[in-house]
N, C-alpha and C positions, 0 to 999 in steps of 0.2 A: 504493500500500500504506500509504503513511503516512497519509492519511485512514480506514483502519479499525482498530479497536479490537482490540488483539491481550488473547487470556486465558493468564497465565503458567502453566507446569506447575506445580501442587500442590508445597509443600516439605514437607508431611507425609508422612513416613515409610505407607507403605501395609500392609495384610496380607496377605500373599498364602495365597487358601484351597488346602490341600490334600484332592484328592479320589481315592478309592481305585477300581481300573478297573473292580470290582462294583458302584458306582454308576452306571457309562457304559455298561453293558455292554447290549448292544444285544442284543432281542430277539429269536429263534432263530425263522425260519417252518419250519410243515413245508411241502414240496414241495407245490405246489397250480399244477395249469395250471389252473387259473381265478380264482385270484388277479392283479389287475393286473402288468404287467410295472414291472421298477423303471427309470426313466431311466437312460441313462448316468452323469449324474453323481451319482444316488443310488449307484450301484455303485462307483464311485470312492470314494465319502466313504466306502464301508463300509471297500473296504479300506487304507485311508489310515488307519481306525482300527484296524486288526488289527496293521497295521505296526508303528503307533506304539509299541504294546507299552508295560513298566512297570508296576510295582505303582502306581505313584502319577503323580500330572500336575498341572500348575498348570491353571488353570480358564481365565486369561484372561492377559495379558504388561501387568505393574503402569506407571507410571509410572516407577518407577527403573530397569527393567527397560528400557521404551524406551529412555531416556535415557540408559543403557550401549550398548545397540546401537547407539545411533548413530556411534560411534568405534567400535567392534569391527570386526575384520577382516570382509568379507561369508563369508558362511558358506553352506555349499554345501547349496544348498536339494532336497528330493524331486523327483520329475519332476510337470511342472506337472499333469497329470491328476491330482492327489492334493490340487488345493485344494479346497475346501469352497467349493460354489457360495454359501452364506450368508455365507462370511467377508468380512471387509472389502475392499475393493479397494484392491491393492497391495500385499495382507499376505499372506506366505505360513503356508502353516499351522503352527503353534508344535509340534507333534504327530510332524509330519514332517522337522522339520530334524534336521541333525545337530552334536551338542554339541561346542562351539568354546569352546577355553579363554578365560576371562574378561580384557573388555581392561580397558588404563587409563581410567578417570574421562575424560571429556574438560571441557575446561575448560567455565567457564560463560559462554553467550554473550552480547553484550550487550543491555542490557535499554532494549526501545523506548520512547519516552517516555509510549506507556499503560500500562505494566506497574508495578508498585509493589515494593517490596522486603519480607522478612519477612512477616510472621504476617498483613498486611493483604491478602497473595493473594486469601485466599478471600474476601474480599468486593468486593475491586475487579472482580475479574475474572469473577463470576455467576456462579462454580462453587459448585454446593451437595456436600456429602460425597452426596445420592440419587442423581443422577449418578454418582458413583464405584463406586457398590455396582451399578450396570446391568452388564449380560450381554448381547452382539452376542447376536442371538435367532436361530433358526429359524424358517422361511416356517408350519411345519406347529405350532411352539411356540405362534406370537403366534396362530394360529389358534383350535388349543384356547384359549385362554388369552381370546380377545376372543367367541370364541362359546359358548362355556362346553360343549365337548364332550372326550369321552375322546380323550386324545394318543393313542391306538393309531388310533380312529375318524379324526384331523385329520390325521396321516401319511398315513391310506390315501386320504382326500379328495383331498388333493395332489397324489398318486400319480396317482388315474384323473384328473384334471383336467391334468395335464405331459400326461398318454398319450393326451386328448383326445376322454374317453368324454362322451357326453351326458348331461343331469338324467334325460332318462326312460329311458334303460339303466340307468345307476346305481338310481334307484329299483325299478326291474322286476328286473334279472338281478343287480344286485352291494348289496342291499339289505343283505346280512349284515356287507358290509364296513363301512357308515358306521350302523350301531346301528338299523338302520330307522327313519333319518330320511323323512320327507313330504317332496316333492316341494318344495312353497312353502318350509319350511326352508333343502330343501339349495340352493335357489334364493341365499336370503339370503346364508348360510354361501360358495357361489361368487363371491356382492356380494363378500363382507369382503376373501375368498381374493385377486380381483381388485385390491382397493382396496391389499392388504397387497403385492404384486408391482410394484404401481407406486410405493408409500410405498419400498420398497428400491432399486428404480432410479435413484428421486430420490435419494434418501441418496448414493446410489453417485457420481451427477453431481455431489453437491455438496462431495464429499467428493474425486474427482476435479479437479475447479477450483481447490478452496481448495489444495491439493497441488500442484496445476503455480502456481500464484502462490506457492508456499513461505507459504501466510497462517495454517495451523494446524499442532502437533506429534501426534504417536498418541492422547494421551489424549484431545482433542477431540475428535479423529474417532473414537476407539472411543464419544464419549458421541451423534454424529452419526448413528452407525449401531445406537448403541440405543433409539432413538426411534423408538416404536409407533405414535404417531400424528403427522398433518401438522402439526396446533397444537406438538407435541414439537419436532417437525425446525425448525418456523419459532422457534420460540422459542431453540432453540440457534443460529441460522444469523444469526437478527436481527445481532448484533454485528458479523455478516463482510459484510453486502449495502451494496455501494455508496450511499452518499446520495445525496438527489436532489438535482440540479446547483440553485444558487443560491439555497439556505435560509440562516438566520440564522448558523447552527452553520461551515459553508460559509466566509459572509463572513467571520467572526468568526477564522475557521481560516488562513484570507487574509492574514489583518492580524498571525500571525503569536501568538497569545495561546494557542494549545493549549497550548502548555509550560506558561504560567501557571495557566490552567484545570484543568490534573489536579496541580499541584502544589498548589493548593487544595480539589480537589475528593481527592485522596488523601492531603494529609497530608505527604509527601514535601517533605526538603532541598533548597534553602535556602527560609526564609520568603519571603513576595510581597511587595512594595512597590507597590505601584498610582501613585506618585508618578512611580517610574520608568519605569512605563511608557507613562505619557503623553509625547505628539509632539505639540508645535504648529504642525508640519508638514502634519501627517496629518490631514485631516478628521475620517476617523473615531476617529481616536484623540487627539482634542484637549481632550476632557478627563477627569476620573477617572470623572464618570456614564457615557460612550460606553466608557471601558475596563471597567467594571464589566454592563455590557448584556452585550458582545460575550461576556464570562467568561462569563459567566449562560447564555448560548445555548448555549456548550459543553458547560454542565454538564449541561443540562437535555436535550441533543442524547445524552450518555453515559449517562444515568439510563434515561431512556426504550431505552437499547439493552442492559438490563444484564439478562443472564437471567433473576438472583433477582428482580428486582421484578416482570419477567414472569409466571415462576411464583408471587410470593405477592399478584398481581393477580389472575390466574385463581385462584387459591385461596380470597381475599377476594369475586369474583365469586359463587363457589360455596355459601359461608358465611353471607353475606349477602343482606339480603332487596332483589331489583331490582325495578322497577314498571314495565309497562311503559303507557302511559296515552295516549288517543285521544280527538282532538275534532274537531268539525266545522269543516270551512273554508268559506270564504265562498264557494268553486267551485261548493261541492255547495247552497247556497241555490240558485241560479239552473240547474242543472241539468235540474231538472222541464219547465222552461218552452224551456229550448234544445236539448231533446234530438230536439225532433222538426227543428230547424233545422238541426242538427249532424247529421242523415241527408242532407240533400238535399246540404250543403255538404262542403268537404272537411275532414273533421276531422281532429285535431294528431294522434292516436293509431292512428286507422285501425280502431279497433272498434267491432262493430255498436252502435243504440241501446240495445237493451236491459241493456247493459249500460253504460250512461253515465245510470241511472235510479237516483240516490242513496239513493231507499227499499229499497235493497237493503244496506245499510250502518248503516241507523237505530240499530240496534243497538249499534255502535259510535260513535255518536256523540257518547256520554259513558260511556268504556269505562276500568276500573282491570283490571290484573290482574295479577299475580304470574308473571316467565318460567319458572317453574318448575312453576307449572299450569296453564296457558296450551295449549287446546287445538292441534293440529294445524290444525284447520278452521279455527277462530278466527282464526289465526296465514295464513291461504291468505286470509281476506276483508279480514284488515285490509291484510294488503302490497296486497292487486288494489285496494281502496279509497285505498289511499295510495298506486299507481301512477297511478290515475286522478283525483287532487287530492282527492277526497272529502273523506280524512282525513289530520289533522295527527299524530305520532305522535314522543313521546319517550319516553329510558327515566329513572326518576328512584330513586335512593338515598336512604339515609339518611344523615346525618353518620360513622358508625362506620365505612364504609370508608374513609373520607376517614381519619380519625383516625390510624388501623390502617395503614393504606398512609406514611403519612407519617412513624409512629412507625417502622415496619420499615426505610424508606430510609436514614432518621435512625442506625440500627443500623447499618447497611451500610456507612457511608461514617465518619463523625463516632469511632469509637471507638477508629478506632488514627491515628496518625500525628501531627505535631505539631499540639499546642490552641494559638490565639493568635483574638484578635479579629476581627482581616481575615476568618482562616479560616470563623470562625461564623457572621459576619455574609452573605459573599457564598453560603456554601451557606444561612443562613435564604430570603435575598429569591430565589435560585435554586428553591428549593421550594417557596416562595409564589406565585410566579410560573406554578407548574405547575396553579396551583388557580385561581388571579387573571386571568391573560390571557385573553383574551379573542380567539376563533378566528372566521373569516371560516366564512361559511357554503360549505358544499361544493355544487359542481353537484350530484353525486350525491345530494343531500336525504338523506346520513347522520342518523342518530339521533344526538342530543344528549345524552350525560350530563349531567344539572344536581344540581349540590350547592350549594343553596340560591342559585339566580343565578350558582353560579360553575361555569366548564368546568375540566374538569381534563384536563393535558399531554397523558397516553398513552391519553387517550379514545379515538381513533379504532381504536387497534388492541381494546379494550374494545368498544366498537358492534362493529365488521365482526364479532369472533368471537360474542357475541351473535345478532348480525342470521344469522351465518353459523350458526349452532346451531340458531335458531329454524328458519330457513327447510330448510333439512335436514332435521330432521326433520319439520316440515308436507310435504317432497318427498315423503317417505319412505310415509308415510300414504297421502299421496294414491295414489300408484302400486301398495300392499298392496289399498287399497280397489279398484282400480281391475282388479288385476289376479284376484282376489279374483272380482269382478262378472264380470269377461269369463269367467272358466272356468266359474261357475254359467250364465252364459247358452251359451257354448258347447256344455254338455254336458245341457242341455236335450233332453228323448227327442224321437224324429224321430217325427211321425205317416207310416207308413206304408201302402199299400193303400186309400188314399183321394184323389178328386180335390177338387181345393180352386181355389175361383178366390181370385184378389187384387184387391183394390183399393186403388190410390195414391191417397186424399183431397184433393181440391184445389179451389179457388172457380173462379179465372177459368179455366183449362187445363181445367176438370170434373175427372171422379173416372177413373181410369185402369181397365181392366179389364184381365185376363190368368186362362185358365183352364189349368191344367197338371194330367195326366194321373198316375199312381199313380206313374210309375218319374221324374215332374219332367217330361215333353217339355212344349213350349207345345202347347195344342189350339186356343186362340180367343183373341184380343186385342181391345178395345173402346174407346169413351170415352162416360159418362154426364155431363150436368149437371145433379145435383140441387139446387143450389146457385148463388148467385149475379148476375149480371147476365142471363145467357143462361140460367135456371133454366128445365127441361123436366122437372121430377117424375113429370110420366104417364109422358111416354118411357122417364124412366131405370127407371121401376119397369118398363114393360114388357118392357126391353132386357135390366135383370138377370132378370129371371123365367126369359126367356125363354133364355139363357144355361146357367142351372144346370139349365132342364129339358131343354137337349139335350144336354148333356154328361153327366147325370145326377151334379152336383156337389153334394154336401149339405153342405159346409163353406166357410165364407168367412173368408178373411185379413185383415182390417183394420188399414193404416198407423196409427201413432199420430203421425202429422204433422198439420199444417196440414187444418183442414177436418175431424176425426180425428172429434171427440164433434158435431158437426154430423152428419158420417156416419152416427152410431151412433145420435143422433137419429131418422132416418129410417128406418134399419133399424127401430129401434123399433116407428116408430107402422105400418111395414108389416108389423109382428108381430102388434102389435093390433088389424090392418085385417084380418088373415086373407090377406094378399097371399103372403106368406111362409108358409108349412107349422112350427110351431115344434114340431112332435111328429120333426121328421126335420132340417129345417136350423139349425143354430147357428153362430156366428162370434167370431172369438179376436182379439185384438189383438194384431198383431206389433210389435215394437221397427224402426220404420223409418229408426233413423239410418243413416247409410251409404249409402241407396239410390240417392239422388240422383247422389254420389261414384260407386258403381259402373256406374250407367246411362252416364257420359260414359267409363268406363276404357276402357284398352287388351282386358280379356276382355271385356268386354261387347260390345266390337263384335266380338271372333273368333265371341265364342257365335250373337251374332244381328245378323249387317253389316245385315241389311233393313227391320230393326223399326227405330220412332220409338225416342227416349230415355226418352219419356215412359213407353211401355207395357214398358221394360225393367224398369223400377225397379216396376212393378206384378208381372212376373214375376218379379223377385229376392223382392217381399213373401211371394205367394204359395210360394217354394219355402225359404223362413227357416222356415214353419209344416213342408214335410215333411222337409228335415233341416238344421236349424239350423247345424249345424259344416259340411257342406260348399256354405252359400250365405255364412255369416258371415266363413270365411276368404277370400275374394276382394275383402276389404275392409280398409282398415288399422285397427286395433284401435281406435286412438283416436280413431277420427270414428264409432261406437258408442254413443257417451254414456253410458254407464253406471258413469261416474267419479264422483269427488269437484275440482273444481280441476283438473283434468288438464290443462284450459288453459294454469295456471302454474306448470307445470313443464314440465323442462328434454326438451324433445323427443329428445333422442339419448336421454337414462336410459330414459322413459319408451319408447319404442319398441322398444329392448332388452329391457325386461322383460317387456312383452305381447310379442313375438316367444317367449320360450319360455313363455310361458302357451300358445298355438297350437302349440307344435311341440309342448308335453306332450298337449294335449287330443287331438289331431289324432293322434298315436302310441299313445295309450293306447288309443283306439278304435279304430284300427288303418284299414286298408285292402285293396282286395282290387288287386291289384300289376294286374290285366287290365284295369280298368275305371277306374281312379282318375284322377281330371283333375289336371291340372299345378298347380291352386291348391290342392289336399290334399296332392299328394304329395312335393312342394316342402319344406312344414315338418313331414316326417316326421325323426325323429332320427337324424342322421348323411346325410341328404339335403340337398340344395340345388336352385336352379330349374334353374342348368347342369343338373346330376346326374340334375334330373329329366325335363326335356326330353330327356335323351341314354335313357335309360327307356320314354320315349312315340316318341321316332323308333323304337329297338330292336323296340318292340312291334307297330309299324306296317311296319316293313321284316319281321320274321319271322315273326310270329305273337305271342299268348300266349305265355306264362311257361309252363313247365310245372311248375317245381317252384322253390325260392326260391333255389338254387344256381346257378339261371339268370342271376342278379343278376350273378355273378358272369363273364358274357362281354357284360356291356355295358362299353364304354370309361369314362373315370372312377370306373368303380366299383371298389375295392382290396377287401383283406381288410379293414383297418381298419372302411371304410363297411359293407361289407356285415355285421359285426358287428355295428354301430353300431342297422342299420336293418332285419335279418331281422327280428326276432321282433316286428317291429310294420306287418309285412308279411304278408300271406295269397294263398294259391291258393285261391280259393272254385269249387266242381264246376261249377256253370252257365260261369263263364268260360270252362272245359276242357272242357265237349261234359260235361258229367256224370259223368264219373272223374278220379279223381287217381291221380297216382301215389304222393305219398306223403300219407297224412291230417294226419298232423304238419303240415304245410303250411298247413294252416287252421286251427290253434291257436297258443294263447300262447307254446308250449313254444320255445327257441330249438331252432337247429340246433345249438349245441355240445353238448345237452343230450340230441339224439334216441337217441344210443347206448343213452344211461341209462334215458331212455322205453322202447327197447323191451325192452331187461332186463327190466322192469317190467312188461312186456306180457307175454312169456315167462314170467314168472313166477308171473303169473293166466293163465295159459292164455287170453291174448285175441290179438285180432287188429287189425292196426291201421284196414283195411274196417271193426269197430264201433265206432268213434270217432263222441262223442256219442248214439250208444245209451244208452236206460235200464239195459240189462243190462249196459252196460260201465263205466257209470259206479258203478254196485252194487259191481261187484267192485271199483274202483280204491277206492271207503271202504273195504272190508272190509279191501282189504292198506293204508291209511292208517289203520287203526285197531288195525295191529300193529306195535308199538316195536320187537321185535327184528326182523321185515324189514326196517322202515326203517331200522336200527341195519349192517343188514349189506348194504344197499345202498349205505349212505352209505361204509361203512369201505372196499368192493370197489371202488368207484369213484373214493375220495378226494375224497367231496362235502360241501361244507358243510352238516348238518340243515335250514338254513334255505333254501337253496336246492333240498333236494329235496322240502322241503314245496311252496312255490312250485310245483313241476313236476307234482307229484301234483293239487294244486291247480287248475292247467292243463287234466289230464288229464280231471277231472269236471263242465269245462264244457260245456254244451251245443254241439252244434255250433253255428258263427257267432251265438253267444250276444251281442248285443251289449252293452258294456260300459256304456254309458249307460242300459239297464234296469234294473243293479245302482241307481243311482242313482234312477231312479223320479219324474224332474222333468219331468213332463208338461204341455202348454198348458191354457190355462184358458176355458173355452167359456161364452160367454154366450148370452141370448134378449135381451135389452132392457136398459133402460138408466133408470136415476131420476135425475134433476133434484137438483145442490145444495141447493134451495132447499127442497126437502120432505124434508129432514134437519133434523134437531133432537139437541140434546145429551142424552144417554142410548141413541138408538137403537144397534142392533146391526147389526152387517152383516159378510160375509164377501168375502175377494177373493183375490188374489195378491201376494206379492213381487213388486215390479219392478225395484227400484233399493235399497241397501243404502251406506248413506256412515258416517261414524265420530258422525252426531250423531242418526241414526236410520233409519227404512228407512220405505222410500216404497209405497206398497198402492194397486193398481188394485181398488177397489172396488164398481163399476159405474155413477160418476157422474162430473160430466164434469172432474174433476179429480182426478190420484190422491193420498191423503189421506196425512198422515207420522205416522207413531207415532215420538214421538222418546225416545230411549235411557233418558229416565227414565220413562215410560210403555210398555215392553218386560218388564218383571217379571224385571231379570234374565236374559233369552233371548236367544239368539245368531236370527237370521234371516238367509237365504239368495235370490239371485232364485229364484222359483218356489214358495216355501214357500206353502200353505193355511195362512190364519189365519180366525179371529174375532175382531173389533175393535169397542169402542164407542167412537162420537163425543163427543168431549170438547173441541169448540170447530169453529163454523162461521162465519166470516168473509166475506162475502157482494163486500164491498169488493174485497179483494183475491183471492178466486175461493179460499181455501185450507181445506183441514178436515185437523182435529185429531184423531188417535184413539189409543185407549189399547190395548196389546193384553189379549188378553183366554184366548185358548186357540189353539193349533196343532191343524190338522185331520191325524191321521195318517192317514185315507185319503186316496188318490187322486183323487178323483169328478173327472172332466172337465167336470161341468155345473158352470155356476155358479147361483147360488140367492141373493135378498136376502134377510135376514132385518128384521123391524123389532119391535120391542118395546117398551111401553107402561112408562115411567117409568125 
């Protein structure tokens, strides 16, 4: 304990606020069974504050206020059910005790040799008066408070998230509770929620520790547990963490000089003698320079741990202009040349070539820029480039934090306690030293703050939170982009009623075939080589011909792998040869990351034990084109490619987060509960693979579902789940022989809701047999386009307005309407294909979306590379994958295979054809 810095309680006298019980008073629900249930211990806290009673209450228990309790008799606390799960740990709640006459003063205890006497508390000891004014928060306070949403909205958040409701129920059924927030928001908003539950825990542990070591009093830990964020808690905590065995400060500490060094460094009786303390004994203390160092490291070892300079570094960080600045090393000259050497051989990193090819960093190889606008992207190329030696990378200041920072310690320390020589002088060379010394370079190739050539002391904790800010947010980006792409491609519309073959593009293995029939079954597998060493072009053209005309397939799948625009090549010139019918067969490029991955999985060999691997991943191509969401979920999101960086980031985040991009897409589109394979039904909301597997045995030992109550006599399945997971569940009529029993069953509508549905029915005289009828959908607008029925619907049933629009809503869907038509992001069908190189700057051409990142979106335009319109050549436009544009070329790069285009116009129809436009100047 006597190696860490203890901070004294405040001697200033405090305010304590008074507040009247109509400011607390907690607001009144009406009765609603379809409002969230409260936890337990929100029901405690309530009535913990009904108890508490009084006109008036202290807000929070002052510092003098501790510091009487602590000698006061203990005083007979409420029963423990009545603490406030937010309150501090080990404090009972101030609200519920009972008033205990006031004791004596207790003496004052004694003061350890970091502690300082009088007026110089507050600066010894890092305590600012901002801290004293903080308020131990609420989970649902710092919420609103950090996401910028209404306290009514960030309480009911909390609520369904204790209660363990999913993103896509909450947005579907309890939409009115959280202000009809988006899905991707309340995504975020659950991030923060998370982030802020595990920020308290920590608090709680560390607040816990310092408590069984006796190393803090209440007012610390009340400033320990009002710390909102982790940079907060760490900055408070810095003082109490053990130092690391065998530093300067350490030795120094050893030889017995701490007394001297804060008796210098605070000012404090009796003056120092530096004569006396030298030992011609003692090595290290044999003369006044080694007594003078060893002080120095003290001082400099307390400074660096003292909160305020903490906090007015980060402040100065903030105010101030940092740079962060990149050049080329000498790794990446010789890179070009070893990069095909460093494939064959075993390289230090273990990543492919292409990306150990330095012209991918050029850009940064004489790069300035400001951390404060300093893109996300930017920020993901330079760390991959400075992970992979490319680039050298410091952050560099100007003189005025240096100034600033030196003047404010100066403040801190120098202006109370005794003035004398020694005093001035050992704290100058102590803070010159913190600018002056010069620091051993770290394994971890940390950033450098340089102030003209010189390092300054509490650098590294300045880098990490920099380095740690930066890269955070580039995480963050990547994963928005990422997840962003995967729901546009997900929800991409399925072609249905159509056979399609696939083909896997590939040189030496040839080209894969697979033809799959309207409802997906395989009908015919192959393998062509158009291409290559073993190139047999007649064949392959006779083999596909031959193929599509017995199967009578007029649509072809094409990988966009390996051998991809060589394929399409071909397809071409057998368009222009008349081989091909281009009045009847077209073909579409599918996105074939994943395929490979899923040909070797665990489903791919249930689906097809007999089939090669090769011709699997030709049938996964071909069934991406007839419905995208349930061939793309049997794959893990992130081997998709349709990110930004998603490389370099943190694999557990990012897998979390495309996990509920799939469980929302996969739920909102719904499923039919009789037919559904275990990789859809799986990431339905409030489902699991157990959950679902126990689902498909049920289905398979009894029969079909007959109705979705049925959920409810499979094992694992509660009431909770089946809440969770009806209403994005369906009985469609073909699974049931052509009747249902109840229609509800095949709409949006939940089961808690169907009472109120048929109310509603009854009272248009309909029936629930015409469900999705034109005539039933007639009548459900005429009664949605009268306020007082809905007004006395809503009041008879105790329903939220907005939930029984939703319902009404529900009710004038078409039957098995799918929800990815609302959408309307159809594939994009070609006939042929134009050459790079007969593009020029000015022409016009139209394509698709395929890829969308934060520095621009990438366009399959029909040649053999897809072109980038980058964000400042987008006019202001948001794009999507899938989107129709018109685009002119604004740079063609023949070197590096890449073109430039500007956008130009959004197609709002649909046309599935595609069509090249070209135009003259």
């Amino acid at each position: 304990m006597s190696s860490r810095p203890r901070r004294a309680a405040a001697t200033k006298k405090k305010l304590v606020v008074e507040l009247s019980e109509s400011e607390e008073e907690i607001e009144q629900v009406v009765e609603d069974e379809y409002r969230p249930r409260e936890t337990k211990s929100r029901r405690i806290d309530r009535a913990a504050d009904a108890l508490a009673g009084g006109s008036k209450r202290k807000r929070w228990p002052t510092a003098m206020d501790s510091a009487a309790e602590a000698s006061a008799p203990k005083k007979k606390r409420a029963k423990k059910g009545t603490e406030d799960e937010n309150s501090c740990p080990n404090e009972s709640n101030p609200e519920a005790q009972v008033e205990a006459p006031p004791a004596p003063q207790s003496p004052t205890p004694p003061r350890s040799s970091t502690q300082t006497d009088g007026a110089a508390a507050s600066s010894t000891t890092g305590r600012s008066s901002f801290w004293e004014r903080r308020k131990v928060w609420n989970i649902h306070e710092l919420l609103a408070e950090t996401e910028n949403i209404q306290p009514q909205a960030a309480r009911n958040i909390v609520q369904l998230f204790e209660n363990e409701n999913t993103i896509p129920f909450i947005c579907r059924y309890r939409r009115d509770l959280i202000d009809h927030l988006a899905p991707d928001r309340l995504r975020d908003i659950r991030n923060t929620y998370t982030d802020i539950v595990d920020l308290r825990k920590k608090a709680e542990n560390i607040v816990s520790q310092l408590e069984r070591e006796n190393a803090i009093n209440p007012d610390i830990r009340d400033e320990l547990m009002c710390a909102k964020t982790n940079e907060e808690l760490e900055f408070l905590y810095a003082p109490y963490k053990p130092a690391s065995k065998g530093t300067l400060a350490d030795r120094a500490k050893a030889l017995g000089l701490e007394e001297y060094a804060d008796r210098l460094l605070y000012g404090s009786a009796p003056k120092v003698d530096v004569e006396s303390i030298v030992d011609p004994d003692n090595d290290a203390l044999a003369t006044e320079s080694l007594v003078m160092n060893g002080v120095c490291n003290i001082i400099i070892h307390n400074i660096s741990k003292n909160t305020n300079v903490l906090e007015e570094l980060r402040r100065l960080q903030n105010v101030h202009r940092v740079f962060l600045k990149c050049s080329k090393t000498k790794d990446a000259t010789a890179s070009k040349t070893s990069a095909s050497k460093s494939s064959s051989g075993k390289g230090s990193s273990g990543i492919a070539d292409k990306k150990l090819d330095s012209s991918k960093f050029e850009n940064y190889f004489n790069y300035q820029g400001d951390i404060k606008t300093i893109k996300p992207y930017q920020m993901l190329a330079i760390n991959r480039g400075e992970k992979h030696k490319f680039l050298s990378v410091k952050l560099e200041t100007n003189d005025y934090l240096r100034r600033d920072l030196m003047r404010f310690i100066t403040d801190q320390y120098m202006t109370e306690g005794l003035q004398y020589p020694l005093r001035r002088e050992v704290f100058t060379k102590a803070l010159e030293e913190c600018y002056s010394k010069k620091c051993k370079k770290s394994r971890t190739n940390e950033f450098k703050i340089c102030y003209n050539q010189k390092l300054f002391a509490v650098q590294p904790l300045m880098c990490r939170q920099i380095r740690a800010d930066l890269k955070e947010k580039a995480q963050k980006a990547a994963i928005d982009v990422f997840a962003k792409n995967l729901k546009q491609l997900l929800l991409m519309s399925p072609l249905k009623g159509e056979r399609i073959l696939g083909i896997d593009p590939g040189f030496t293995n040839g080209c894969k075939l697979a033809v799959i029939s309207e409802t997906a079954d395989v009908l015919d597998t192959g393998v062509i080589y158009p291409h290559g060493a073993r190139s047999n072009k007649r064949g392959a053209e006779q083999k596909l011909v031959q193929l599509l005309r017995d199967h009578k397939c007029k649509i072809i799948a094409l990988g966009n792998g390996t051998a991809c625009r060589e394929t399409e090549h071909w397809l071409t010139d057998m368009f222009h040869a008349g081989i091909l019918d281009s009045r009847s067969i077209r073909y579409s490029i599918v996105n074939e990351n994943g395929a490979s991955v899923y040909s070797c999985s665990n489903v791919a060999t249930k689906e097809f034990p007999d089939m090669d691997m090769n011709e699997r991943s030709a049938v996964s191509i071909a069934r991406r084109l007839n419905d995208p969401l349930s061939e793309y979920v049997k794959i893990e999101p992130r081997h998709l490619g349709v990110g930004m960086y998603q490389h370099d980031v943190a694999e557990k985040i990012l897998t979390e987060s495309l996990k509920d991009v799939v469980s929302e897409c996969v739920s909102y589109v719904g499923v039919d509960l009789n037919t559904a394979s275990l990789s859809v039904l799986k990431h339905i909301a409030g489902l699991s693979e157990k959950k679902a597997e126990k689902i498909i045995e049920h289905r398979m030992q009894k029969g079909p579902f007959q109705t979705r109550k049925d959920l409810l006599s499979v094992r694992t399945i509660g009431e909770k789940s089946f809440v969770q997971c009806a209403g994005f569940v369906r009985i469609e009529p073909l699974s049931v022989g052509g009747r249902l029993q109840n229609p509800l069953d095949c709409t949006w509508v939940h089961p808690e809701s169907y009472k109120v549905a048929e109310s509603i029915l009854a009272d248009c005289d309909l029936k629930l047999s015409d469900i999705g009828k034109a005539g039933f959908i007639a009548r459900i607008q005429e009664f949605a386009a009268s306020k007082a029925k809905i007004d006395r619907v809503a009041k008879q049933h105790k329903l939220p307005m907005e939930r029984l629009e939703f319902l009404l809503d529900a009710l004038q869907r078409k039957l098995l309407q799918d929800y990815r038509a609302d959408l309307d992001k159809r594939p994009l069908f070609k006939q042929g294909l134009t050459r790079l190189d007969e593009l020029s700057i000015g022409d016009v051409v139209t394509g698709a979306v395929t890829n969308v990142t934060q520095f621009g979106a990438f366009v399959d335009v029909g040649v053999e590379r897809d072109g980038l319109i980058h964000k400042s050549h987008m006019n202001n436009s948001e794009l999507s994958i899938g989107d129709r544009i018109v685009a002119s070329v604004v740079r063609v790069d023949m070197q590096r295979k890449q073109l430039g285009l500007r956008l130009e116009n959004m197609l709002a129809e649909t046309d599935t054809s595609f069509t090249f436009k070209t135009e003259e100047g």
